[in-house]
GURORO-634184 format. One record per residue: residue number from 1; residue in three letters; z negated, y, x of N, C-alpha, C in turn. Coordinates in Angstrom, 2 decimals, m for minus. Each point is the difference from the previous one (the first is absolute). Layout:
BEGIN
+-----+------+---------+---------+---------+---------+---------+---------+---------+---------+---------+
: pos : code :     n.Z :     n.Y :     n.X :    ca.Z :    ca.Y :    ca.X :     c.Z :     c.Y :     c.X :
+-----+------+---------+---------+---------+---------+---------+---------+---------+---------+---------+
: NUM :  ala :       Z :       Y :       X :       Z :       Y :       X :       Z :       Y :       X :
...
+-----+------+---------+---------+---------+---------+---------+---------+---------+---------+---------+
//
This chain:
BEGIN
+-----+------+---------+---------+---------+---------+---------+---------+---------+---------+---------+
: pos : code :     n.Z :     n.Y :     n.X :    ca.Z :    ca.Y :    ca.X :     c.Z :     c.Y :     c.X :
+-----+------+---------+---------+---------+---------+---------+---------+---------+---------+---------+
:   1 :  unk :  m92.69 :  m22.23 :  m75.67 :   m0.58 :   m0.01 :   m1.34 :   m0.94 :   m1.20 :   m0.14 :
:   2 :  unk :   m1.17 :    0.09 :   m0.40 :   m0.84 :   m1.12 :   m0.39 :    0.33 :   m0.76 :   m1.15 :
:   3 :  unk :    0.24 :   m1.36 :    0.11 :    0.05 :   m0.91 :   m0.89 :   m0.78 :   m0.42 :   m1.41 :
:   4 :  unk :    0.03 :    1.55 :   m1.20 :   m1.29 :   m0.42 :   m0.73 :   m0.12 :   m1.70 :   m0.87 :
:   5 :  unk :    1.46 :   m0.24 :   m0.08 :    0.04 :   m0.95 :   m0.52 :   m0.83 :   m1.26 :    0.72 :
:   6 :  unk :    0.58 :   m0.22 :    0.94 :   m0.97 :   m0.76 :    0.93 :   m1.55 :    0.12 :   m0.13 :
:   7 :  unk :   m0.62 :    1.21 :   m0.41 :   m1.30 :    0.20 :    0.75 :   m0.50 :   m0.60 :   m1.34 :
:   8 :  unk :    0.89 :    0.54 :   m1.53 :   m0.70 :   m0.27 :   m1.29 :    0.28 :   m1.82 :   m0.24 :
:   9 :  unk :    1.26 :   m0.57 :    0.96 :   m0.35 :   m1.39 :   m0.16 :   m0.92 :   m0.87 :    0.58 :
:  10 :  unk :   m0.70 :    0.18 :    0.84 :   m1.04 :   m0.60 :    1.06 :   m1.50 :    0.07 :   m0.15 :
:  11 :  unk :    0.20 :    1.27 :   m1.44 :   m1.10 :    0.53 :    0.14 :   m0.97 :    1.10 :    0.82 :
:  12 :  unk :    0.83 :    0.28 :    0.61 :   m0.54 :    1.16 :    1.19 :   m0.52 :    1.41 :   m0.62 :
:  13 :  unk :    0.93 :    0.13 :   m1.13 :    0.21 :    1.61 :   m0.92 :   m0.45 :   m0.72 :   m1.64 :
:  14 :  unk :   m1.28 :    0.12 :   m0.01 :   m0.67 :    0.07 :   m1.03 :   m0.14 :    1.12 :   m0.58 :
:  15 :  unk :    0.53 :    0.53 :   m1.03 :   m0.69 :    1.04 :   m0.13 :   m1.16 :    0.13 :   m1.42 :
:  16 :  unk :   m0.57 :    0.79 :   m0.14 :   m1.40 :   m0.10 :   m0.92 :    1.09 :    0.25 :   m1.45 :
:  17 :  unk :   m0.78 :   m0.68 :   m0.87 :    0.76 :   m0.08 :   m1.54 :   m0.50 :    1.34 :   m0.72 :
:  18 :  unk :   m1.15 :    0.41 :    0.60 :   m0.89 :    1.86 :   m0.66 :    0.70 :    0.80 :    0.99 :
:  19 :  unk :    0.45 :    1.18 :   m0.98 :    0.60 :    1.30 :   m0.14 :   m0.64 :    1.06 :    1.23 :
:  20 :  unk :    0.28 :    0.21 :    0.43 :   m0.67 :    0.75 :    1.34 :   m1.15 :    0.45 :   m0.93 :
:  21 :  unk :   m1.10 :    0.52 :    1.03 :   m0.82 :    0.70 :   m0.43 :    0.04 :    1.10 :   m0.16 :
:  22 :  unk :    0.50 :    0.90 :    0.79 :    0.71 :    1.11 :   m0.20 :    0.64 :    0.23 :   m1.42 :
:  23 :  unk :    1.07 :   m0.45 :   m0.17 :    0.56 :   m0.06 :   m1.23 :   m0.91 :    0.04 :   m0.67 :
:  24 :  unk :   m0.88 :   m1.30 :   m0.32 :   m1.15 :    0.49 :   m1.18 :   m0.64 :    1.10 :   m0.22 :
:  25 :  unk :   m0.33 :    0.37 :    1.00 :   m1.27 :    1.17 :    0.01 :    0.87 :    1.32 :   m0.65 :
:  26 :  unk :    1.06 :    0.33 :    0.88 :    0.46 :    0.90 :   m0.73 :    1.27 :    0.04 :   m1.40 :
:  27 :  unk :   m0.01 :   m1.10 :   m0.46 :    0.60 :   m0.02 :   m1.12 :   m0.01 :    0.67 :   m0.75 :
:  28 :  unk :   m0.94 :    0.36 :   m0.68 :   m0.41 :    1.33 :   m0.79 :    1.08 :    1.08 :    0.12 :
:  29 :  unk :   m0.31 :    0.11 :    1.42 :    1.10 :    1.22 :    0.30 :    1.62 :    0.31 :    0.15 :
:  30 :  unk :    0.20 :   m1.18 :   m0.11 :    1.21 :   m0.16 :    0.24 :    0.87 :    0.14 :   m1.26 :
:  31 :  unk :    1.30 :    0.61 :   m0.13 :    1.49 :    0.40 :   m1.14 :   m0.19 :   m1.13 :   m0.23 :
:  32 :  unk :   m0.08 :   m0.67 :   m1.33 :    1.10 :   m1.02 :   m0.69 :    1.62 :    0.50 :   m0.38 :
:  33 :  unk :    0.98 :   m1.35 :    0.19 :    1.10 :   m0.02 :   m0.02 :    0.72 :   m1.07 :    0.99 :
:  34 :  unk :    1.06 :    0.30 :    0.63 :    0.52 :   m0.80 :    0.81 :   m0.51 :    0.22 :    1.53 :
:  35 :  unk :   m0.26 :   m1.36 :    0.84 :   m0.70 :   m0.65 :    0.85 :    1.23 :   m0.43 :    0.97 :
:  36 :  unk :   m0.41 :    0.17 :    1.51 :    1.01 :   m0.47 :    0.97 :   m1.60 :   m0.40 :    1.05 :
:  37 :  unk :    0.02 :   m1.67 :    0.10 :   m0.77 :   m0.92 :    0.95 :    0.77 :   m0.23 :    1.44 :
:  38 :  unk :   m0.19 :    0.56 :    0.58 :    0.97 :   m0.28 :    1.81 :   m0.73 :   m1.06 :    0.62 :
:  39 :  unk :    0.76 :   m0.76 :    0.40 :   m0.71 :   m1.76 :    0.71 :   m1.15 :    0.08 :   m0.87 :
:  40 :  unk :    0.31 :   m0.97 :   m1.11 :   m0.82 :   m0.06 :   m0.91 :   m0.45 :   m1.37 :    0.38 :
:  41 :  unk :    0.53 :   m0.82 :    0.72 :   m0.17 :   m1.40 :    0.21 :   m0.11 :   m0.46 :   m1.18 :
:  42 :  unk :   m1.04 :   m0.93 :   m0.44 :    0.04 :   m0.84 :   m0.93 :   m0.90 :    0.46 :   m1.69 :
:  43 :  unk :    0.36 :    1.49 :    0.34 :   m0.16 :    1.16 :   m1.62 :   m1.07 :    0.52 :   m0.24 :
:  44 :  unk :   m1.67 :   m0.39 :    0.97 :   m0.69 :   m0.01 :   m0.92 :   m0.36 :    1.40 :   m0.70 :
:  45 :  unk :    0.62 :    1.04 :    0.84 :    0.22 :    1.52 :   m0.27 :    0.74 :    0.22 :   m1.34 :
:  46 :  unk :    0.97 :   m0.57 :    0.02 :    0.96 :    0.82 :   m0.59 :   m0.70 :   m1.21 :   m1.69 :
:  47 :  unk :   m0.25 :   m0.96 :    0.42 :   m0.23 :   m0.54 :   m1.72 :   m1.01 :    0.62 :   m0.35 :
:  48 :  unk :   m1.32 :    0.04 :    1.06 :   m0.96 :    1.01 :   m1.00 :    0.87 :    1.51 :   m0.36 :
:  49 :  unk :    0.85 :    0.14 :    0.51 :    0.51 :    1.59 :   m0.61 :    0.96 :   m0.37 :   m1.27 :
:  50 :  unk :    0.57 :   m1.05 :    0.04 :    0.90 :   m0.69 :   m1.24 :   m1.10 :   m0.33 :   m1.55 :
:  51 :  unk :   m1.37 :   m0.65 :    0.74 :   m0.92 :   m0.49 :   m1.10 :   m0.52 :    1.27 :   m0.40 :
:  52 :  unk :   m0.21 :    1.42 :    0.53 :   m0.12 :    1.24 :   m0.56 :    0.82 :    1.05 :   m0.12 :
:  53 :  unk :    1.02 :   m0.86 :   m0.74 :    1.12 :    1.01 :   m0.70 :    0.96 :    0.48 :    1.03 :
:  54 :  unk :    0.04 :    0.11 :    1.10 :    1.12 :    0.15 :    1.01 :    1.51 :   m0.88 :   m0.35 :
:  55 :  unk :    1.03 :    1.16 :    0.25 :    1.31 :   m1.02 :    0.26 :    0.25 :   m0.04 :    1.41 :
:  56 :  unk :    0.07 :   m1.20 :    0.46 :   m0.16 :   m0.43 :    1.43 :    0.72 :   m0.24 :    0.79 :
:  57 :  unk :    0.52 :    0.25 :    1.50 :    0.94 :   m0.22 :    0.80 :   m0.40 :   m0.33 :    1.38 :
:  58 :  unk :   m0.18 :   m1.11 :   m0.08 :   m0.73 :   m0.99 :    1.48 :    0.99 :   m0.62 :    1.01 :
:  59 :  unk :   m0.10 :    0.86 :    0.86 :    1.00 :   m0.68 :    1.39 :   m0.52 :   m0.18 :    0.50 :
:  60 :  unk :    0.36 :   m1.48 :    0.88 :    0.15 :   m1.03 :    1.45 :    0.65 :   m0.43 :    0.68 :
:  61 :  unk :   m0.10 :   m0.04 :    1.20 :    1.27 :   m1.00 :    1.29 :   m0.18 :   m1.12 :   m0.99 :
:  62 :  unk :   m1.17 :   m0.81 :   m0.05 :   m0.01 :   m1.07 :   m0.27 :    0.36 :   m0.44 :   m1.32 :
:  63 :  unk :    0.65 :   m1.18 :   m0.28 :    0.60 :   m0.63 :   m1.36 :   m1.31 :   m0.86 :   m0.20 :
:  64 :  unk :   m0.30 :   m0.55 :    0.80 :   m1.16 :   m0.97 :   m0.68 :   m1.57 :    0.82 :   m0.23 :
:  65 :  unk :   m0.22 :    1.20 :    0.66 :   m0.83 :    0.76 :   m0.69 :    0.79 :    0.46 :   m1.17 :
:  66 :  unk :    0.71 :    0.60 :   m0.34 :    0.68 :    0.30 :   m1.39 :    0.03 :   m1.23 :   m0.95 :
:  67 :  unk :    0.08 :   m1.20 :    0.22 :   m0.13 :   m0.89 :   m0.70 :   m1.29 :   m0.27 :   m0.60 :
:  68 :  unk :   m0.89 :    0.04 :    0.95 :   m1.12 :   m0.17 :   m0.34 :   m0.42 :    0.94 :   m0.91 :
:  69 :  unk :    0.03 :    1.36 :    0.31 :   m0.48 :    0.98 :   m0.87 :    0.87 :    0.00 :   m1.54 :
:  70 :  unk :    1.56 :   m0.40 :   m0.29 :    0.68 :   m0.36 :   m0.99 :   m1.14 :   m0.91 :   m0.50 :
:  71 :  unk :   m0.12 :   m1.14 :    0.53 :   m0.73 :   m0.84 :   m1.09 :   m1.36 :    0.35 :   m0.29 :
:  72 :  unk :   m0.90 :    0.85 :    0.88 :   m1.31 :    0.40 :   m0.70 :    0.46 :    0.92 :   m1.17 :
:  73 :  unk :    0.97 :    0.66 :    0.14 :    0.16 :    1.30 :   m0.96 :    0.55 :   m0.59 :   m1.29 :
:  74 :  unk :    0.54 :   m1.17 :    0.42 :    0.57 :   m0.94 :   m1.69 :   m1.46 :   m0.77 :   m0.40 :
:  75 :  unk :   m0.54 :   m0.58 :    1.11 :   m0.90 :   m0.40 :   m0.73 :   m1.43 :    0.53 :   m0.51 :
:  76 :  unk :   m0.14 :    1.50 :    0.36 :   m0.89 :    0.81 :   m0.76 :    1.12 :    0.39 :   m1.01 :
:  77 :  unk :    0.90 :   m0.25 :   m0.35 :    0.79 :    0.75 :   m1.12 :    0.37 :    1.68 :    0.82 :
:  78 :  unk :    0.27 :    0.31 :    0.77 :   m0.03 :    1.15 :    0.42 :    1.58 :    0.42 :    0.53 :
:  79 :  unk :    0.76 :    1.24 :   m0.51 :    1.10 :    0.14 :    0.50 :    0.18 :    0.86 :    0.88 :
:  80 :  unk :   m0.12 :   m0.04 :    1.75 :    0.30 :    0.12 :    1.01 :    1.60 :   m0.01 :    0.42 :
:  81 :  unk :    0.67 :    1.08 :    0.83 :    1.42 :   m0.03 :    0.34 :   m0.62 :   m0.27 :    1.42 :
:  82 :  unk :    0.14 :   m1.44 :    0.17 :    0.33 :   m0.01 :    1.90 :    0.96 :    0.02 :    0.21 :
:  83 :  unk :    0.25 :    0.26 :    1.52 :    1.81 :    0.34 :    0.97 :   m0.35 :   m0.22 :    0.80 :
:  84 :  unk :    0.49 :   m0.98 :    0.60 :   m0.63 :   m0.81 :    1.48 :    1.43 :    0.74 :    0.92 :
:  85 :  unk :   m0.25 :    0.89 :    0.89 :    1.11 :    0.84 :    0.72 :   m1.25 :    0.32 :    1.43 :
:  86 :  unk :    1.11 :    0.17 :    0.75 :   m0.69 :    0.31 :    1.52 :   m0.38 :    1.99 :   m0.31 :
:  87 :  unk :   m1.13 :    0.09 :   m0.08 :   m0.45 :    1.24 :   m0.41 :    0.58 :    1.04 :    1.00 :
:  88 :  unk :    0.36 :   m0.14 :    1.18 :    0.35 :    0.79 :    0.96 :    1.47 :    0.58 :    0.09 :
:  89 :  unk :    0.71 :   m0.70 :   m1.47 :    1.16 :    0.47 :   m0.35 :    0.18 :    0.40 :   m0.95 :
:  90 :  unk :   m0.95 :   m0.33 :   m1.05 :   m0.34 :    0.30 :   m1.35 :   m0.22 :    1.07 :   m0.47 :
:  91 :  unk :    1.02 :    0.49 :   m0.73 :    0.19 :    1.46 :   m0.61 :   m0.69 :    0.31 :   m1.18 :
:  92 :  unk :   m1.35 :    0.64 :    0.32 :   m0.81 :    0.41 :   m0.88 :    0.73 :    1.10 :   m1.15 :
:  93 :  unk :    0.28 :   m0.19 :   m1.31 :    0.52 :    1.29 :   m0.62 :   m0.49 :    0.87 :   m0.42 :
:  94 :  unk :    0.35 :    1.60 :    0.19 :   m0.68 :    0.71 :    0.46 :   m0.76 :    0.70 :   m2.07 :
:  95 :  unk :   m1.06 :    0.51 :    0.32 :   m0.64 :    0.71 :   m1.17 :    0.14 :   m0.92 :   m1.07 :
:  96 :  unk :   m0.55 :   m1.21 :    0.38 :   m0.45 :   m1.02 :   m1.36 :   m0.48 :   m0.57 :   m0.03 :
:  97 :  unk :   m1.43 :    0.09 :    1.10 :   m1.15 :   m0.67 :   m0.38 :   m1.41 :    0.21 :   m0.54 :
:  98 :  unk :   m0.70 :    0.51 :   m0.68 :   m1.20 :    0.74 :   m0.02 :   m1.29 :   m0.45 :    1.39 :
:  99 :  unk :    0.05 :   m1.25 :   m0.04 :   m0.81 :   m0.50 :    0.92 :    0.80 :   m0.77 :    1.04 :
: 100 :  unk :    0.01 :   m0.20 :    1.42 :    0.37 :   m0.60 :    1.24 :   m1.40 :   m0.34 :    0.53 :
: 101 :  unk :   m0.23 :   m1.35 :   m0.01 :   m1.11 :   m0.86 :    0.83 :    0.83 :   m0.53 :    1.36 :
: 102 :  unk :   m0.69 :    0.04 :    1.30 :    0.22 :   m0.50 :    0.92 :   m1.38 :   m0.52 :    1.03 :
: 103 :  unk :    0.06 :   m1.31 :   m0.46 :   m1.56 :   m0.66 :    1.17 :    0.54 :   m0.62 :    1.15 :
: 104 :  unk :   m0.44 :    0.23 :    0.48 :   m0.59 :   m1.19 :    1.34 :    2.04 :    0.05 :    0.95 :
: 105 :  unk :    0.60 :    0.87 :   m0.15 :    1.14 :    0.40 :    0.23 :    0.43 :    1.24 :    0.40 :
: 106 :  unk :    0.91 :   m0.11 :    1.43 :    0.00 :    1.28 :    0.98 :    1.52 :   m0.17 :    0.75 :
: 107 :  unk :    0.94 :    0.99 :   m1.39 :    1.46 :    0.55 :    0.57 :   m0.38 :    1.51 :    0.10 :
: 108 :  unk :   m0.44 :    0.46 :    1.21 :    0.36 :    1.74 :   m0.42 :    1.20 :    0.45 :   m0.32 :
: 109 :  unk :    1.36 :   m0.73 :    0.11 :    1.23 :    0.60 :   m0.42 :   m0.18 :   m0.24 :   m1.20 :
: 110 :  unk :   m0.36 :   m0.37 :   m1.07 :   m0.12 :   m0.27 :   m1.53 :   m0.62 :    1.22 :   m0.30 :
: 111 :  unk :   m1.35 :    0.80 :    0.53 :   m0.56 :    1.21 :   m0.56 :    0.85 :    0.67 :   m0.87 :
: 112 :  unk :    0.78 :    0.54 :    0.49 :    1.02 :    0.92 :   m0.52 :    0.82 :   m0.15 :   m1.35 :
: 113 :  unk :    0.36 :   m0.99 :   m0.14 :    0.55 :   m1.36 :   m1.10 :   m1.59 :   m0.27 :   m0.77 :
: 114 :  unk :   m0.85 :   m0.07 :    0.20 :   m1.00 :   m0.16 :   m1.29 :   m0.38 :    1.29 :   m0.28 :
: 115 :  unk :    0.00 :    1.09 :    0.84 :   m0.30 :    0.94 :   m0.80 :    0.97 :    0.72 :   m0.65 :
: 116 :  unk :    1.33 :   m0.33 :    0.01 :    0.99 :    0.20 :   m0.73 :    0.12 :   m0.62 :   m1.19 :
: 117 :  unk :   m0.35 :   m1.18 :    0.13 :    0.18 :   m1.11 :   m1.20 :   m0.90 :    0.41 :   m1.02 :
: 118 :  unk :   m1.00 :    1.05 :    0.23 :   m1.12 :    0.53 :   m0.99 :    0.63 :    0.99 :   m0.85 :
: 119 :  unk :   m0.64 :   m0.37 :   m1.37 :    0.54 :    1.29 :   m0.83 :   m1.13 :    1.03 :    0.26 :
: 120 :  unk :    0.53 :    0.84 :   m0.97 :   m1.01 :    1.44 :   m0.06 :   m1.55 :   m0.24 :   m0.14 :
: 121 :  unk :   m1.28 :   m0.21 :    0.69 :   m1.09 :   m0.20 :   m0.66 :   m0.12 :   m1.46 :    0.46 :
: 122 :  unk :    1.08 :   m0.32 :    0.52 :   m0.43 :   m1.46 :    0.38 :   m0.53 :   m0.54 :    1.12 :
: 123 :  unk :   m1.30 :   m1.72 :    0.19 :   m0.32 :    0.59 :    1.35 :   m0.07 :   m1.47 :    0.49 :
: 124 :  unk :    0.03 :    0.50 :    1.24 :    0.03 :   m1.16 :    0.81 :   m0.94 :   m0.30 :    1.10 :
: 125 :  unk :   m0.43 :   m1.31 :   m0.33 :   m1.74 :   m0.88 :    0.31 :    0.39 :   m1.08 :    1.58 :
: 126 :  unk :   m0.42 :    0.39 :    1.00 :    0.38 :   m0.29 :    1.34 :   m1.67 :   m0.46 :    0.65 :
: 127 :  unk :    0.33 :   m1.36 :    0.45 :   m0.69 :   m0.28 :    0.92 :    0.09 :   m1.22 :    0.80 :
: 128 :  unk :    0.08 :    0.41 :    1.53 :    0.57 :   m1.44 :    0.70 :   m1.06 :    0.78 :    1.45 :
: 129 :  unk :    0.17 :   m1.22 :    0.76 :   m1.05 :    0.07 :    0.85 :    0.67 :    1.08 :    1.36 :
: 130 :  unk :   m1.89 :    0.27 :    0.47 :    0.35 :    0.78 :    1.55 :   m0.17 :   m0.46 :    1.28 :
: 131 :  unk :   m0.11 :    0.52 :    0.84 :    0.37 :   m0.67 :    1.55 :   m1.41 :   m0.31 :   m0.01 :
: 132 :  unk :   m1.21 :    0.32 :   m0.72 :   m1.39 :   m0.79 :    0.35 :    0.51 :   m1.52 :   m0.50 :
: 133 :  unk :    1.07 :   m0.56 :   m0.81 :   m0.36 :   m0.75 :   m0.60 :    0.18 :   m1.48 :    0.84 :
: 134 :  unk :    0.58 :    0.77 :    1.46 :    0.37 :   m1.15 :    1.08 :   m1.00 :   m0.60 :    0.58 :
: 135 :  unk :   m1.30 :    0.48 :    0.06 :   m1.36 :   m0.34 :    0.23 :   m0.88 :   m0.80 :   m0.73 :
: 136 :  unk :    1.13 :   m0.15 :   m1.54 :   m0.76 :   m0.73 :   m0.88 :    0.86 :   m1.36 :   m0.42 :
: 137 :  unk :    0.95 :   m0.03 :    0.19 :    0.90 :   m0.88 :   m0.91 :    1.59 :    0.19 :    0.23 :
: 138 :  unk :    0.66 :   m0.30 :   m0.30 :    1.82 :    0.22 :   m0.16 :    0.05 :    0.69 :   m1.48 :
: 139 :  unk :    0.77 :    0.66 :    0.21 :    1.18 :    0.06 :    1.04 :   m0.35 :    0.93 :    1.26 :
: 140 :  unk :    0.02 :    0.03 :    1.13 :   m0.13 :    0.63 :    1.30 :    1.27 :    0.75 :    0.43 :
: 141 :  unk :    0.94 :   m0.47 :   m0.31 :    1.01 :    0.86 :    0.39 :    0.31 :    1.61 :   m0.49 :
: 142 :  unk :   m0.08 :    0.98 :    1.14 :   m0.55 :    0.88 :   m0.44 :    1.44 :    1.16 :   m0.65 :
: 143 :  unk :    0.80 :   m0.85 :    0.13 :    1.32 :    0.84 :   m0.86 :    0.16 :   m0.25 :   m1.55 :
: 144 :  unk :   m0.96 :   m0.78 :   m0.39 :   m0.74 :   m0.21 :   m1.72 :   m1.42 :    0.37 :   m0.04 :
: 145 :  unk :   m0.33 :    1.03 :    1.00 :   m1.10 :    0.29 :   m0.44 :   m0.15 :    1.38 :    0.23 :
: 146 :  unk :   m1.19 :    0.94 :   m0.88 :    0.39 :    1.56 :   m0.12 :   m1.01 :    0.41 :    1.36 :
: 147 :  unk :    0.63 :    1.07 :    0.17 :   m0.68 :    0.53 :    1.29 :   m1.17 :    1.06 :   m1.25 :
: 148 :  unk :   m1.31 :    1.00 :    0.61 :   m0.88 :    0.87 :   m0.08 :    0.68 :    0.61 :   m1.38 :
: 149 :  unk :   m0.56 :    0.11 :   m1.08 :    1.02 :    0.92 :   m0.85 :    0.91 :    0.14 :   m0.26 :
: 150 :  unk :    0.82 :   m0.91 :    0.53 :    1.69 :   m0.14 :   m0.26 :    0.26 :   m0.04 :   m1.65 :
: 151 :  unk :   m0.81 :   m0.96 :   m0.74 :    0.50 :   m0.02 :   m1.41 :   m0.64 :    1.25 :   m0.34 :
: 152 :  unk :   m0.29 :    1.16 :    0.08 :   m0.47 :    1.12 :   m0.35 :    1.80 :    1.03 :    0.19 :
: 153 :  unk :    0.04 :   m0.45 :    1.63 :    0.98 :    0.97 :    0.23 :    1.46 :   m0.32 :   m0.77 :
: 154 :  unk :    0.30 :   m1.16 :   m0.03 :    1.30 :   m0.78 :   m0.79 :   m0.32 :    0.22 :   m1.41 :
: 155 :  unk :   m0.36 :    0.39 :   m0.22 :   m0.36 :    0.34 :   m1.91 :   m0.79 :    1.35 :    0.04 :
: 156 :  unk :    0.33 :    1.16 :    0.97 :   m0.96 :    1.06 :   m0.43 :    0.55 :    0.87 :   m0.72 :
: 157 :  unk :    0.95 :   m0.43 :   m0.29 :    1.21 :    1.17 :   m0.98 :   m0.24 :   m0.37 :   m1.49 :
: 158 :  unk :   m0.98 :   m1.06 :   m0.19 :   m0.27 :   m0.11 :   m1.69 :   m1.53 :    0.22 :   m0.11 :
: 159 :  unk :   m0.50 :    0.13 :   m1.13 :   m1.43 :    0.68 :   m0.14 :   m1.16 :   m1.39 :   m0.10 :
: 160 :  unk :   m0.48 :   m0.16 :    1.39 :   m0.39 :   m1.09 :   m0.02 :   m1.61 :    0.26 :   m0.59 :
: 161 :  unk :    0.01 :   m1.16 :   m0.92 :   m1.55 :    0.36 :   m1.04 :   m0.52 :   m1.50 :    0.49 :
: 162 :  unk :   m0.12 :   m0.64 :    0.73 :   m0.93 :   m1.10 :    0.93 :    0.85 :   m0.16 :    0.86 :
: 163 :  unk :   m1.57 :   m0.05 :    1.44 :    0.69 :   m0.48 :    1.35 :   m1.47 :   m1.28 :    0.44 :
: 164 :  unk :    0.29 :   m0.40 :    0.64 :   m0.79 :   m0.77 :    1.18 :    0.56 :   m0.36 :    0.79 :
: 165 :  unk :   m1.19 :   m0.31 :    1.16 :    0.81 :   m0.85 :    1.64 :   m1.26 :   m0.28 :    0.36 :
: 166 :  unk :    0.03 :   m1.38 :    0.51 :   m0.75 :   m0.88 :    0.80 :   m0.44 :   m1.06 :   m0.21 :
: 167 :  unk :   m1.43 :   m0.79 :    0.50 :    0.36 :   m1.39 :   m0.13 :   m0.86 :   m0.32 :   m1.02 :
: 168 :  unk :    0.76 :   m1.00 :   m1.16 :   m0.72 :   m0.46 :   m1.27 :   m0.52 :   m1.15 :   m0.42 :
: 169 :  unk :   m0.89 :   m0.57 :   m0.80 :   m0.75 :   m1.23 :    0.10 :    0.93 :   m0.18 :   m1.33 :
: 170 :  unk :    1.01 :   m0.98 :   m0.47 :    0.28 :   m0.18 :   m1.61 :    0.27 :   m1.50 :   m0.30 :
: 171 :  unk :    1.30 :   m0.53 :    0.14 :   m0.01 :   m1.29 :    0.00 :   m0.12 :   m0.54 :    1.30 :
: 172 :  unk :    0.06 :    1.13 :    0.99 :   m0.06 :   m0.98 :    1.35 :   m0.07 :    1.84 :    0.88 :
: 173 :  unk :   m0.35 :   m0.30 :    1.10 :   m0.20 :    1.39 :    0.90 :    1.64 :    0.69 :    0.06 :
: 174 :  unk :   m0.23 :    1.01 :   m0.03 :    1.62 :    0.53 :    0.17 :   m0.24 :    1.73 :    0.31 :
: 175 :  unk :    0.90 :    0.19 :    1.17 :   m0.08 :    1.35 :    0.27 :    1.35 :    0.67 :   m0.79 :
: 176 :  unk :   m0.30 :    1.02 :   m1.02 :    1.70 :    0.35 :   m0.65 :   m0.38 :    1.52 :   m0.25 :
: 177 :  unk :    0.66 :    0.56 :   m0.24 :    0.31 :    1.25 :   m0.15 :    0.43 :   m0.25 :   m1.88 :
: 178 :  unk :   m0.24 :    0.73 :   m0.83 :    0.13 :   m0.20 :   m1.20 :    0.33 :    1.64 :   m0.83 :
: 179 :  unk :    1.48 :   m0.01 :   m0.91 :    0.07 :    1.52 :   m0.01 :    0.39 :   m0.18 :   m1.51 :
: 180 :  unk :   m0.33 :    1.25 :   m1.02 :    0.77 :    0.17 :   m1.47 :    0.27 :    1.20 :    0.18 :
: 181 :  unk :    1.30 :    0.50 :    0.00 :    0.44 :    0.79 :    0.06 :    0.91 :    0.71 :   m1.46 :
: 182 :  unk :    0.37 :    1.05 :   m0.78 :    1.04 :    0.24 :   m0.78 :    0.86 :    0.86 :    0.58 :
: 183 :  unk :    1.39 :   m0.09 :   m0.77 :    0.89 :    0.94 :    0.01 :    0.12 :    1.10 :   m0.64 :
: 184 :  unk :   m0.10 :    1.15 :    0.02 :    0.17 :    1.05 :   m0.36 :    1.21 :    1.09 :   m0.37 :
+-----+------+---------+---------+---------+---------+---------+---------+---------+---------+---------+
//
């Protein structure tokens, strides 16, 4: 298991304080209601979904990313539920989320468990990097990274209304595969 705590004390695991881009763009489209953030690290997902009316549920390995994101979310005034729990044991409950965000994060045994955790109509916003992305940057290890269409095939059982794959210019170069999918 990688040490996130470590990486967020040294400074190694910065992560950006703006809301994926993704997320933004398709906001519009997305159910309001209740929100489930997977390795949310240090929130900045899940508070922009808290600062627009979302009730929020942000898990991390890490306590001191959860800390951190606790105190941005008190100190925008914003009420965020973090749960700092090792996600790989973490029992998603099932048909009560409208929206499931997952960035820059790759359990394929979880698939199954977020698309369960969706209610009726509810959808879930996926994007973490692919095996181009070893050519560009880390993570390289290619058992966190999606093979050709894989996030197509692991979510083709919900009605996916945006896809992409390949390599993107945004806050920094990144090859990811990016999916919105609903439940039906």
């Amino acid at each position: 298991m990688l040490d996130w705590n470590a990486k967020y004390t040294i400074g190694a695991y910065a992560s950006s304080k703006n809301p994926s881009r993704l997320l933004i763009e398709l906001f519009p489209l997305l159910p309001r209601g209740r929100a489930l953030d997977i390795a949310c690290g240090e929130g900045r997902n899940a508070i922009f979904l808290a600062k627009n009316g979302y009730n929020v549920d942000a898990i991390d390995i890490s306590d001191i990313a959860i800390e951190r994101g606790k105190k941005t979310a008190e100190k925008d005034g914003i009420k965020t539920n973090f749960i700092q729990a090792d996600i790989e044991n973490y029992q998603i409950p099932a048909e009560t989320y409208d929206l499931i965000v997952n960035f820059n994060y790759l359990q394929r045994t979880l698939i199954p468990a977020i698309k369960n955790g969706l209610k009726k109509n509810g959808v879930v916003l996926f994007e973490t990097f692919t095996l181009e992305q070893q050519a560009i940057w880390p993570p390289k290890n290619p058992e966190f990274l999606l093979k050709p269409n894989e996030l197509l095939k692991l979510f083709g059982d919900l009605h996916i209304f945006y896809y992409r794959e390949g390599i993107f210019e945004e806050e920094r170069r990144k090859a990811v595969a990016s999916l919105a999918g609903g439940k039906i």
